[in-house]
C-alpha positions, 0 to 999 in steps of 0.5 A, spaced: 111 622 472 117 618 473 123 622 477 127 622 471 122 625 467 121 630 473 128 631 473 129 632 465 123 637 466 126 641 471 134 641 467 130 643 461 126 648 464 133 651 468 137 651 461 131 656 458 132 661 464 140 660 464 139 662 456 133 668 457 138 670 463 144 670 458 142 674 453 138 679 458 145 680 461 148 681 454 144 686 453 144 690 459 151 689 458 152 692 451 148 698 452 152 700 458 159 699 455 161 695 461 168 692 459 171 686 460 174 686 467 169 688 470 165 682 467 170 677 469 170 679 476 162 679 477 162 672 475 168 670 479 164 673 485 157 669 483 161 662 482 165 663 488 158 665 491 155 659 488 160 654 491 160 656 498 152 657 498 151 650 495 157 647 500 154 650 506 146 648 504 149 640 503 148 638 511 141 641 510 138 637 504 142 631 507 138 632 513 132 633 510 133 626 505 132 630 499 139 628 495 138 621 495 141 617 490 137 614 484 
């Protein structure tokens, strides 16, 4: 398999879970009543966790040759 057929695979199979993981949420969500705020502020938290994760783990896989480019 070719990296880019890898890589459409792997994107493919992330966009599924990101979708199964959405509408889980969204359940969760309507039979808890959580309101809005609260909403915005959690995925608030997880973006800027994201970020400072992907930030900091940048050196490591540069170190490791895994980001090269195609």
């Amino acid at each position: 398999m070719t990296p880019r057929g890898r890589d459409a695979l792997l994107w493919g199979l992330v966009g599924g879970l990101s979708f199964l993981a959405l509408a889980q949420g969204y359940r969760l969500v309507a039979a808890l009543g959580v309101d809005t705020p609260a909403l915005l502020g959690v995925g608030t938290a997880v973006a800027v966790a994201s970020a400072v994760l992907s930030y900091l783990a940048a050196p490591l896989f540069a170190r490791r040759g895994r980001n090269e480019q195609r």
